[in-house]
MIDOSE-1310 file (N, C-alpha, C; in nm, 2 decimals, decimal comma, always signed):
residues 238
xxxx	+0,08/-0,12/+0,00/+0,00/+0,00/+0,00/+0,09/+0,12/+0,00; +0,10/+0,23/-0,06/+0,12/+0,34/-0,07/+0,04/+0,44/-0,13; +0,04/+0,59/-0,02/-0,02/+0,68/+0,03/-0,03/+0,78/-0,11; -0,16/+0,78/-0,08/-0,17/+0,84/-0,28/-0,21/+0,97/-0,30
xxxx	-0,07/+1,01/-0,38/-0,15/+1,19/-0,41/-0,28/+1,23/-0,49; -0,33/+1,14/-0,47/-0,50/+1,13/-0,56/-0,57/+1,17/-0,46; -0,66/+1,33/-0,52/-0,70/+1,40/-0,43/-0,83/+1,30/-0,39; -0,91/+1,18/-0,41/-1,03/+1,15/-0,40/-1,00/+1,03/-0,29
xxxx	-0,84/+0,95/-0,27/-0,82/+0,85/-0,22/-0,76/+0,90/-0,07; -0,69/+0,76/-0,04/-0,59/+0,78/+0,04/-0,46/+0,70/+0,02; -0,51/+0,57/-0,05/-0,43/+0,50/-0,08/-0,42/+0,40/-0,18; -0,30/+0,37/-0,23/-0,28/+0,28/-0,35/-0,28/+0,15/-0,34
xxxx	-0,34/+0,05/-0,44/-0,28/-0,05/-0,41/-0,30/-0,13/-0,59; -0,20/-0,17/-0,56/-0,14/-0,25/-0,75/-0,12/-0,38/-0,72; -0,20/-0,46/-0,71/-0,22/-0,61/-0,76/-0,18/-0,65/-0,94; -0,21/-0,59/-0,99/-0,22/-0,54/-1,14/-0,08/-0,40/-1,18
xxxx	+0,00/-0,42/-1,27/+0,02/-0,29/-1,35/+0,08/-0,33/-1,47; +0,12/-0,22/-1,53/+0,09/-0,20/-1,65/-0,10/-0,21/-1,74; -0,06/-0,18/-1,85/-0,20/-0,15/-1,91/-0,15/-0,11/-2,10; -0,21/-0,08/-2,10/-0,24/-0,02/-2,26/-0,35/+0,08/-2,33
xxxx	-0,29/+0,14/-2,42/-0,41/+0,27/-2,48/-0,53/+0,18/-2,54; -0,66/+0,26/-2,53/-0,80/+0,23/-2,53/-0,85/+0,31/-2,60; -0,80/+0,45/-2,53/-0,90/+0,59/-2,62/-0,83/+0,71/-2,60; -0,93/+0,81/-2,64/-0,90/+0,95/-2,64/-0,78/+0,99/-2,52
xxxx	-0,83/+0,96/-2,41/-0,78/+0,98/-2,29/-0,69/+0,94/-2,21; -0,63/+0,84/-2,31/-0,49/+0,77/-2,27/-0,34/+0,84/-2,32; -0,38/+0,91/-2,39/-0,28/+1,00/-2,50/-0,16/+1,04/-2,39; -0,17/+1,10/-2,27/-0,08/+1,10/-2,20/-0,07/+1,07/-2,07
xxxx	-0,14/+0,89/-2,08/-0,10/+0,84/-1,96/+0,00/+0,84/-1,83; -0,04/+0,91/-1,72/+0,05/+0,94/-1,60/+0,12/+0,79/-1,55; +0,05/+0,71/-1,57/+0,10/+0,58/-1,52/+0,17/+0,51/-1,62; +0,16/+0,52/-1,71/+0,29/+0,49/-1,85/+0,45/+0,54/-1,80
xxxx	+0,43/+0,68/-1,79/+0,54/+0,74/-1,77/+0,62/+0,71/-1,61; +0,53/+0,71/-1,54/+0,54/+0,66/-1,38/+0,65/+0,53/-1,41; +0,58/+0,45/-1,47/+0,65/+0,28/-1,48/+0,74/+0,25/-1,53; +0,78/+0,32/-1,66/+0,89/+0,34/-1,71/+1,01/+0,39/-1,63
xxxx	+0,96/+0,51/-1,51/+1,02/+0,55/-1,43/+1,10/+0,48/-1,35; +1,03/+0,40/-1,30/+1,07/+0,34/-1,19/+1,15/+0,19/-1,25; +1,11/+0,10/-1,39/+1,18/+0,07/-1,45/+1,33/+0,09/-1,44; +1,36/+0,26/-1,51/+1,50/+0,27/-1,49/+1,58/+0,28/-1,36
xxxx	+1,47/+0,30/-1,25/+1,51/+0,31/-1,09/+1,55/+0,14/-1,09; +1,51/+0,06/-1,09/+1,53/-0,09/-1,06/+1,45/-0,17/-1,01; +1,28/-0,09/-0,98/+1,21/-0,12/-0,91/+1,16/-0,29/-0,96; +1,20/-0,38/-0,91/+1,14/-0,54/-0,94/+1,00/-0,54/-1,00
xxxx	+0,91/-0,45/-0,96/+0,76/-0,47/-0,97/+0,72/-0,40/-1,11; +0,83/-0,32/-1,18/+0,81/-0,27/-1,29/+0,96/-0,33/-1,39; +0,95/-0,40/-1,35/+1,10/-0,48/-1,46/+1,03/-0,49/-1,62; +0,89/-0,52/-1,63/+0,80/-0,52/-1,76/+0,79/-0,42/-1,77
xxxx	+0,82/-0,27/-1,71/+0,75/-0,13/-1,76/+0,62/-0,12/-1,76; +0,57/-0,10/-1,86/+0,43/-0,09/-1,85/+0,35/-0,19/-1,94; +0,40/-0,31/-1,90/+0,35/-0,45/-1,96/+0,23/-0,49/-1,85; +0,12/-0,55/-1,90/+0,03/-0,58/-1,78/+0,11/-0,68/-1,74
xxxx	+0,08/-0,68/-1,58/+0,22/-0,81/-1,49/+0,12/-0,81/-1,37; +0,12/-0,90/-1,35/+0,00/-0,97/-1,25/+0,10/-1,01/-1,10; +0,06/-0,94/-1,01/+0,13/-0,96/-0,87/+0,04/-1,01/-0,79; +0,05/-1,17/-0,79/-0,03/-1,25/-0,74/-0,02/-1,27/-0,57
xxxx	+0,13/-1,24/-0,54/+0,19/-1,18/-0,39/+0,11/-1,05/-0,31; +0,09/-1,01/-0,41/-0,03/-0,88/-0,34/-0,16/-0,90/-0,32; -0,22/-1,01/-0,37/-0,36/-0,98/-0,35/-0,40/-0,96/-0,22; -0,35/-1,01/-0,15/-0,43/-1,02/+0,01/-0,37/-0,93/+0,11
xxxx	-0,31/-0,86/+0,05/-0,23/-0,72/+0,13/-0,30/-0,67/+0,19; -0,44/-0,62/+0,14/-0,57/-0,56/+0,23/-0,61/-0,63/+0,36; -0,57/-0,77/+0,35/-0,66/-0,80/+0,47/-0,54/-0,82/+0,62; -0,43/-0,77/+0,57/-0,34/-0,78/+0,66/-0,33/-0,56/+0,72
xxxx	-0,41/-0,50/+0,65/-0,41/-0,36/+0,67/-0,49/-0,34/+0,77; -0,50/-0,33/+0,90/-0,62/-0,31/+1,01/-0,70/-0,21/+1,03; -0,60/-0,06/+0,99/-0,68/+0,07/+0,97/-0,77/+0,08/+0,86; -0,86/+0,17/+0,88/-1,01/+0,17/+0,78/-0,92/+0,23/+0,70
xxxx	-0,90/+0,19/+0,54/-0,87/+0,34/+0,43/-0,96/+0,34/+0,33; -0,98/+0,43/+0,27/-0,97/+0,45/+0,14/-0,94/+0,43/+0,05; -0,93/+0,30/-0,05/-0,78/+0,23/-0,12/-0,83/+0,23/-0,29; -0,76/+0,32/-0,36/-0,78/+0,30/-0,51/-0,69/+0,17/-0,55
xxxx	-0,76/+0,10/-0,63/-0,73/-0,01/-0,68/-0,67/+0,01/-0,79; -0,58/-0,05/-0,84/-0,50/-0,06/-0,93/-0,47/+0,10/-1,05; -0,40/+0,16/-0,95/-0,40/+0,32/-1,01/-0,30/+0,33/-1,15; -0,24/+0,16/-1,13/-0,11/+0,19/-1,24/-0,20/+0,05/-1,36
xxxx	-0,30/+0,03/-1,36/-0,34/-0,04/-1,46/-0,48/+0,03/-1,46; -0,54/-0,15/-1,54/-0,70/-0,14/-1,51/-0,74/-0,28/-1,47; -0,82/-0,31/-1,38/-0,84/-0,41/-1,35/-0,93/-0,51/-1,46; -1,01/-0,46/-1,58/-1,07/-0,53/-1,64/-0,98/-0,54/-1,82
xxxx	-0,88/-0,50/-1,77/-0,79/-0,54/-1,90/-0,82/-0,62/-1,99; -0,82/-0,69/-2,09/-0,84/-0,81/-2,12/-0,72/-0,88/-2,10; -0,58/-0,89/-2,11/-0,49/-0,92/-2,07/-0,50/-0,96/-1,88; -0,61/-0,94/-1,83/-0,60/-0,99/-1,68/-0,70/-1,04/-1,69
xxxx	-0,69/-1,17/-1,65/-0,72/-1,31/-1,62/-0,86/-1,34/-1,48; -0,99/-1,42/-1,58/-1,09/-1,35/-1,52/-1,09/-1,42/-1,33; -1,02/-1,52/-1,38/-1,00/-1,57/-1,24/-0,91/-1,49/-1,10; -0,82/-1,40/-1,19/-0,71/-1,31/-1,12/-0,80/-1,18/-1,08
xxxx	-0,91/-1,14/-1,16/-1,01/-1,00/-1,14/-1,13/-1,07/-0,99; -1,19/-1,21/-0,99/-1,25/-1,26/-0,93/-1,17/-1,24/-0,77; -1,09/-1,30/-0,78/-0,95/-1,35/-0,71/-0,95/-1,22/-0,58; -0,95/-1,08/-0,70/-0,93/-0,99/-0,64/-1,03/-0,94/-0,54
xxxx	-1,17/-0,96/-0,64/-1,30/-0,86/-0,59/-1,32/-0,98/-0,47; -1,25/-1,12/-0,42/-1,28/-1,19/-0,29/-1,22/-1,12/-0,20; -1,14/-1,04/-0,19/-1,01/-1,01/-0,08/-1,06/-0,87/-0,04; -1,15/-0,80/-0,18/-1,21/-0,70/-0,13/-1,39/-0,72/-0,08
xxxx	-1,43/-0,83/-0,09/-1,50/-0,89/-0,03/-1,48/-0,88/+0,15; -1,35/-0,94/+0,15/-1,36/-0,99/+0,29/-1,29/-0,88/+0,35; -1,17/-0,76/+0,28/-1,18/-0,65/+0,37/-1,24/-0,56/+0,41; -1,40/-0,63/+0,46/-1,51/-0,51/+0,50/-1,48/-0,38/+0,55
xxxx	-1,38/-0,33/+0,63/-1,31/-0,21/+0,70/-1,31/-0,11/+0,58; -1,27/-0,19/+0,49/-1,24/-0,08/+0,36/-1,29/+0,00/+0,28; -1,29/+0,07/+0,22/-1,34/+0,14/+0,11/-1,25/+0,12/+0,00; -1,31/+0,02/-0,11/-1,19/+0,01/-0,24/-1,30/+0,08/-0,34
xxxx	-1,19/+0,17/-0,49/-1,24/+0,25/-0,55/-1,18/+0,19/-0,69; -1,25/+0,14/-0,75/-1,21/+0,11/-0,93/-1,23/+0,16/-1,01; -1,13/+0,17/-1,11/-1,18/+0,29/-1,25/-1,18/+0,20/-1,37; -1,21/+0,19/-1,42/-1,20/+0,12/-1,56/-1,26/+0,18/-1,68
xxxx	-1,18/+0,17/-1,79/-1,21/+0,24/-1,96/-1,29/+0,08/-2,00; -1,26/-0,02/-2,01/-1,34/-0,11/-2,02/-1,49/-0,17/-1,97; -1,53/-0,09/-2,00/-1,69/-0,13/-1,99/-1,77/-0,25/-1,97; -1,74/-0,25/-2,10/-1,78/-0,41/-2,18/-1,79/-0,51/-2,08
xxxx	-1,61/-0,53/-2,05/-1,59/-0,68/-1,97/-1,65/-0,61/-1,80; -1,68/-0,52/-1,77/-1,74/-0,48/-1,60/-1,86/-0,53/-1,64; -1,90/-0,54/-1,76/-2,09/-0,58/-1,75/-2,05/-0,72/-1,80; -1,95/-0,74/-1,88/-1,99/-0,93/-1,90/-1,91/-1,00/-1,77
xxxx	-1,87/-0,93/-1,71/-1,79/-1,01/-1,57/-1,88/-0,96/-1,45; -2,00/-0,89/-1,44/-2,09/-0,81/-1,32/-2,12/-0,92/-1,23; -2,26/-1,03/-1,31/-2,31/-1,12/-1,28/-2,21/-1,20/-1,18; -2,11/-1,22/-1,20/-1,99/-1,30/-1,15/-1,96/-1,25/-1,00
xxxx	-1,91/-1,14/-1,01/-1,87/-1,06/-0,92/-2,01/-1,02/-0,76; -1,91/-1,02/-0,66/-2,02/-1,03/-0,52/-2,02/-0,87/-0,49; -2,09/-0,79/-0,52/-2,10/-0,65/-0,53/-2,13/-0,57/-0,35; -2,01/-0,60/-0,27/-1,99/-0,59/-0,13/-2,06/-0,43/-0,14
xxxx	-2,07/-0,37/+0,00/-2,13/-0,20/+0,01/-1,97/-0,13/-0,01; -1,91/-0,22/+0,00/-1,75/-0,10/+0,02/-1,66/-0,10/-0,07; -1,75/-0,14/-0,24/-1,68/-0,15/-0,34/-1,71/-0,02/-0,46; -1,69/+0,06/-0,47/-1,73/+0,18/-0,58/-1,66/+0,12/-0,67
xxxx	-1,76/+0,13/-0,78/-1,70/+0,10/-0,93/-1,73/+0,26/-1,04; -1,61/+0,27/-1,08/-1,62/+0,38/-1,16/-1,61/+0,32/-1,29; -1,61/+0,40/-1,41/-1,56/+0,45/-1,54/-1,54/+0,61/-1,53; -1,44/+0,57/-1,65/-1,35/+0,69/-1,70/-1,38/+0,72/-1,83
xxxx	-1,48/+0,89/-1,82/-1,51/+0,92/-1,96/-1,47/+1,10/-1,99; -1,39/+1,07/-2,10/-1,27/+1,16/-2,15/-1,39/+1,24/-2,23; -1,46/+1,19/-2,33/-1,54/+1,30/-2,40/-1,64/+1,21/-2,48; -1,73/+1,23/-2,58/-1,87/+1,18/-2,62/-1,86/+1,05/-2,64
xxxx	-1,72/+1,04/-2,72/-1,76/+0,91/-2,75/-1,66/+0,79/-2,63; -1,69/+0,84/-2,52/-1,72/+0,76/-2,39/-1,81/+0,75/-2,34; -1,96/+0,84/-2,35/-2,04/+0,87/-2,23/-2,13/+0,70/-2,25; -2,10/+0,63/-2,31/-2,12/+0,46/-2,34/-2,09/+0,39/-2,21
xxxx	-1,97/+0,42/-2,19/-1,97/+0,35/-2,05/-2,02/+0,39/-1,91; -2,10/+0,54/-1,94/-2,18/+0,56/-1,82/-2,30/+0,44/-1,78; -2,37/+0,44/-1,91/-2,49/+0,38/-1,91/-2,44/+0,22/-1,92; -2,28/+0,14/-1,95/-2,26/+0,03/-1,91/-2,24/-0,02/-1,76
xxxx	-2,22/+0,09/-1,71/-2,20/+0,10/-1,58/-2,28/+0,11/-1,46; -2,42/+0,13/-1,52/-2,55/+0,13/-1,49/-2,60/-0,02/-1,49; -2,54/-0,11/-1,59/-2,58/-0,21/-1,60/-2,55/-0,33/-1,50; -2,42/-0,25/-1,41/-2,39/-0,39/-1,32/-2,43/-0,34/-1,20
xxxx	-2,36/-0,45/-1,08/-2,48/-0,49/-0,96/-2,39/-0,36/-0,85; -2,26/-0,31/-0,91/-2,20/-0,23/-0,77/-2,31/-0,14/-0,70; -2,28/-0,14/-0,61/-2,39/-0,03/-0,51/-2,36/+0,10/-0,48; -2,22/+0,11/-0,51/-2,21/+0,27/-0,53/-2,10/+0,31/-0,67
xxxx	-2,18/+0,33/-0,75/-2,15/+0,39/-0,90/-2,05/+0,53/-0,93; -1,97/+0,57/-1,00/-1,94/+0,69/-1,03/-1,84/+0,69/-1,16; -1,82/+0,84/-1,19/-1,77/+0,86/-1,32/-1,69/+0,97/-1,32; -1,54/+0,90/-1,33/-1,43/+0,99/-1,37/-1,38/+1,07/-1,51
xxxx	-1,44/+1,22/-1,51/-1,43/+1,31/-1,62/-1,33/+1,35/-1,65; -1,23/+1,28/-1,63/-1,09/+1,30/-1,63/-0,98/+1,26/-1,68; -0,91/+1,29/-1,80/-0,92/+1,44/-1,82/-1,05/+1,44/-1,93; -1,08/+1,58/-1,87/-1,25/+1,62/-1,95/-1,21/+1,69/-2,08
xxxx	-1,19/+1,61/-2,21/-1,15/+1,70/-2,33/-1,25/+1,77/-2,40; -1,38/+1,74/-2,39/-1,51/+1,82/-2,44/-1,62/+1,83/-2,35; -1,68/+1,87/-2,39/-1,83/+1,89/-2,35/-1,89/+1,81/-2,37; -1,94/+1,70/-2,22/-2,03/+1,59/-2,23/-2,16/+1,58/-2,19
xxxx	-2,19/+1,72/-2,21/-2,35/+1,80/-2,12/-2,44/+1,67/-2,11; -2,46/+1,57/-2,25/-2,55/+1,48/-2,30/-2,55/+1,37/-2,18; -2,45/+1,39/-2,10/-2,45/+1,22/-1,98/-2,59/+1,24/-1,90; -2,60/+1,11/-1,88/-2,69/+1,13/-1,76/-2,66/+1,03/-1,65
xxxx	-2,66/+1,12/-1,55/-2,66/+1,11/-1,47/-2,69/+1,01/-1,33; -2,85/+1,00/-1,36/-2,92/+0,94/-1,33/-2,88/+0,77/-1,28; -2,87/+0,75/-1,14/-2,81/+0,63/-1,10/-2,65/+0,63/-1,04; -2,59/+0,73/-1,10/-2,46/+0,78/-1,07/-2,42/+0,81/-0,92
xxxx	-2,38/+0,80/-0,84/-2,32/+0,83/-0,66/-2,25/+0,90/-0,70; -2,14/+0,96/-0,77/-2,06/+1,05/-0,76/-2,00/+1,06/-0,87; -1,96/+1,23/-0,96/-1,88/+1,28/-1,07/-1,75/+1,32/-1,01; -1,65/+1,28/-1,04/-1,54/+1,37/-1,01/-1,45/+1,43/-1,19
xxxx	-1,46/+1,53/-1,17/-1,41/+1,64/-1,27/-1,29/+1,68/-1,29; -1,21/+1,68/-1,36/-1,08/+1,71/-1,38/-1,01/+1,73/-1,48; -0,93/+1,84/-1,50/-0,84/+1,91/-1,62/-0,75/+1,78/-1,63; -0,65/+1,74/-1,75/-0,53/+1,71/-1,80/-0,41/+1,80/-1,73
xxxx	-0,29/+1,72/-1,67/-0,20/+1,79/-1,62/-0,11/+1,75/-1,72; +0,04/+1,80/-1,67/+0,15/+1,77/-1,76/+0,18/+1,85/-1,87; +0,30/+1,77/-1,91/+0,32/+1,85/-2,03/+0,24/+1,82/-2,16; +0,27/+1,87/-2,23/+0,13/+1,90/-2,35/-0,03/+1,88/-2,33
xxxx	-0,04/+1,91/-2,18/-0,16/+1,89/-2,15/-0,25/+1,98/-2,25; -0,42/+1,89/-2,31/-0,52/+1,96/-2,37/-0,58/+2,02/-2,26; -0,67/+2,14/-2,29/-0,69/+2,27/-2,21/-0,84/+2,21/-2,15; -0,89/+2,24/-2,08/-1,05/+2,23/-2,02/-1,12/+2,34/-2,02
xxxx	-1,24/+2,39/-2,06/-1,29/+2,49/-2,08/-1,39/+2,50/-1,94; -1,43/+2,61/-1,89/-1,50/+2,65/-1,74/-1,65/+2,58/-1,76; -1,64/+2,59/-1,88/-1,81/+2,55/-1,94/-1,88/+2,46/-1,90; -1,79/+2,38/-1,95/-1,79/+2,21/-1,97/-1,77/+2,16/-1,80
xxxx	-1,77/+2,21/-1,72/-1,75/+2,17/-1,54/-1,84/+2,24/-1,51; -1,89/+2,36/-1,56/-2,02/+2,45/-1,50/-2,17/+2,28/-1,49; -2,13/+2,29/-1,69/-2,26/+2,18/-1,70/-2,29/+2,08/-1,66; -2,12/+2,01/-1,61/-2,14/+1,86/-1,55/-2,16/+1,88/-1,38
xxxx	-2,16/+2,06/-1,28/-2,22/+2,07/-1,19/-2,35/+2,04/-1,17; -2,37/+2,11/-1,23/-2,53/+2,14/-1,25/-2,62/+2,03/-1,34; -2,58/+1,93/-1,39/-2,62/+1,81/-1,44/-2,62/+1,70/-1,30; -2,48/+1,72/-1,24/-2,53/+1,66/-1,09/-2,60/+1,70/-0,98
xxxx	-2,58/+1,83/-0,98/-2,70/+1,88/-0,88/-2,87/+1,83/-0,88; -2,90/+1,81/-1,04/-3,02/+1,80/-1,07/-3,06/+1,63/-1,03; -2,92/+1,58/-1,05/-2,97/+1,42/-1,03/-2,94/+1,37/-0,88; -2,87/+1,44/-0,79/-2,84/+1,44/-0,66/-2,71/+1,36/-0,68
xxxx	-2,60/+1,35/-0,74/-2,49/+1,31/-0,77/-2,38/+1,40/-0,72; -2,33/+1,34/-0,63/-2,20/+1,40/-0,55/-2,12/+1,48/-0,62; -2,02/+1,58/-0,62/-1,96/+1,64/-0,77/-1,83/+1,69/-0,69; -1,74/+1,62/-0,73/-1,63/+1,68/-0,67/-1,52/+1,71/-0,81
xxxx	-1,46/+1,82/-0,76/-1,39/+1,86/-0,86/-1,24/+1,88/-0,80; -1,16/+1,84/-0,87/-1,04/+1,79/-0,84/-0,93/+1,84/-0,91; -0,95/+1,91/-1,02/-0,81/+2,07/-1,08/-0,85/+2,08/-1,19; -0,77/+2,18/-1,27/-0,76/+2,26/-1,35/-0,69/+2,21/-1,45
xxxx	-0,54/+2,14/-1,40/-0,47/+2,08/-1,46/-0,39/+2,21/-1,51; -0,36/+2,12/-1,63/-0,20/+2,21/-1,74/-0,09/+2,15/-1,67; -0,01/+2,28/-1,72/+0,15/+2,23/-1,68/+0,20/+2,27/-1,55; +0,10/+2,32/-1,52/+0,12/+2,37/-1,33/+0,02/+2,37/-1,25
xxxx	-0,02/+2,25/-1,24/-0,16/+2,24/-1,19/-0,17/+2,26/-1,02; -0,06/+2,29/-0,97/-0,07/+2,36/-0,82/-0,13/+2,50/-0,85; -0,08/+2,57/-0,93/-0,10/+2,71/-0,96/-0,22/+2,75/-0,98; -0,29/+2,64/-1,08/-0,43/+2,65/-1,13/-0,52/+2,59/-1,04
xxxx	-0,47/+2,49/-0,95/-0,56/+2,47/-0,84/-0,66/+2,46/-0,85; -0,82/+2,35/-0,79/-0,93/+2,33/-0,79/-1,03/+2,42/-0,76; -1,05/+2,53/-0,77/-1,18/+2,63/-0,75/-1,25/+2,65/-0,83; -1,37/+2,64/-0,86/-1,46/+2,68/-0,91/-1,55/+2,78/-0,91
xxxx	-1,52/+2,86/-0,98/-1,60/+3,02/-0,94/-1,56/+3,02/-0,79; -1,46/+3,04/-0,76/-1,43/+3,05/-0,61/-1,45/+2,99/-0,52; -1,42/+2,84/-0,51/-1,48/+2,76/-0,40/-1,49/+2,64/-0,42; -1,40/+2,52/-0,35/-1,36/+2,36/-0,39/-1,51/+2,31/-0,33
xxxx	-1,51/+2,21/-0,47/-1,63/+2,11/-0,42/-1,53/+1,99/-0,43; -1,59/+1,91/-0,28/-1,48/+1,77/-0,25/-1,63/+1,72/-0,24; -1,74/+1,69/-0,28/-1,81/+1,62/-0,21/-1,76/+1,45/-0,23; -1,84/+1,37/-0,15/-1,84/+1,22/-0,17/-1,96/+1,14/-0,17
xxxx	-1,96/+1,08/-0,19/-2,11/+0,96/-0,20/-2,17/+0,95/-0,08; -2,27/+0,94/-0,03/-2,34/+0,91/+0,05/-2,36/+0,75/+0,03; -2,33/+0,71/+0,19/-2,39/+0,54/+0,21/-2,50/+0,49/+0,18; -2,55/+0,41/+0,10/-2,68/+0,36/+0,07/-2,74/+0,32/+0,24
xx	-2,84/+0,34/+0,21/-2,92/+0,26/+0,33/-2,99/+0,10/+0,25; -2,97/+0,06/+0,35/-3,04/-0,17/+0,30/-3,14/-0,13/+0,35
């Protein structure tokens, strides 16, 4: 586990890394570059770079963690890769099954396989399942994501390259919003976070916004019209 500068988590955990491009919004993968990184450092766990590499030594790290966290799951891949193995994705969602203390948070561009692998999967209260939708021709995996059994849903806009006014919302627990950082980062227009506010307001969808992004995304920092929204999901009631 390590402590994650992801403004929505607290902490990391990589059963899974490496991955590969999908779409629009992979163009300047942070976790590409990260892996390679640490590659040239000597790090054992990245000796494949950014090859998917399956760390079958980790899966049960969570249940040896006694403090309650926060825990994004596999921040340097995607857990429904096709290259990961449906037995090794199962494998996983048991360990987050049994670490009830926790809160695990998943993102995935792969849609598809979250709805043909749903049925399978034991959809615990302490599992958020996201997708990640960059611009239109993502807003597909909102309404895939609708389709499976998780109990608390959400959708990472991040990085938001257009105007996706058209999502709905509806069924969603939480939007989190966010500019492209880095270098040659594409720009985010005010517009486009105004409409995806106010699209969650209307559906009672949590809306946290999380920067500005660019090439100095301290500078540009998370405000909106003057004022950070961090909300988070509310607990279902049984």
């Amino acid at each position: 586990m390590a402590v994650s500068k992801i403004e929505w988590t607290e902490e990391t955990w990589n059963p899974i890394t490496g991955c590969t491009k999908c779409s629009n919004g992979c163009k300047h993968c942070y976790a590409e570059k990260f892996a390679k990184r640490l590659q040239a450092m000597g790090n054992e766990r990245y000796k494949n770079a950014f090859k998917v590499t399956v760390h079958r030594d980790l899966f049960e790290r969570p249940l040896h963690w006694t403090k309650s966290k926060m825990i994004f799951v596999n921040s340097m891949s995607d857990l429904f890769h096709p290259k990961v193995a449906q037995k090794d994705i199962l494998a996983i969602f048991d360990v987050m099954n049994r670490a009830s203390w926790h809160t695990f948070q998943i993102l995935t561009k792969r849609a598809d396989r979250l709805v043909e692998l749903s049925d399978k999967i034991k959809w615990t209260d302490n599992i958020w399942m996201g997708v990640s939708i960059e611009d239109k021709d993502a807003l597909v995996r909102c309404e895939k994501l609708k389709q499976t059994g998780a109990k608390i849903k959400f959708v990472s806009a991040e990085p938001l390259l257009e105007s996706i006014s058209e999502i709905n919302l509806d069924g969603i627990d939480w939007l989190i919003v966010g500019g492209e950082s880095g270098a040659g980062s594409r720009p985010m227009e005010e517009e486009w976070v105004l409409e995806l506010k106010d699209k969650a307001n209307e559906a009672g969808t949590a809306f946290f916004f999380k920067q500005w992004g660019g090439t100095r995304k301290k500078k540009t920092g998370c405000k909106l019209k003057g004022r950070e929204y961090k909300q988070y999901p509310k607990k279902k009631k049984k």
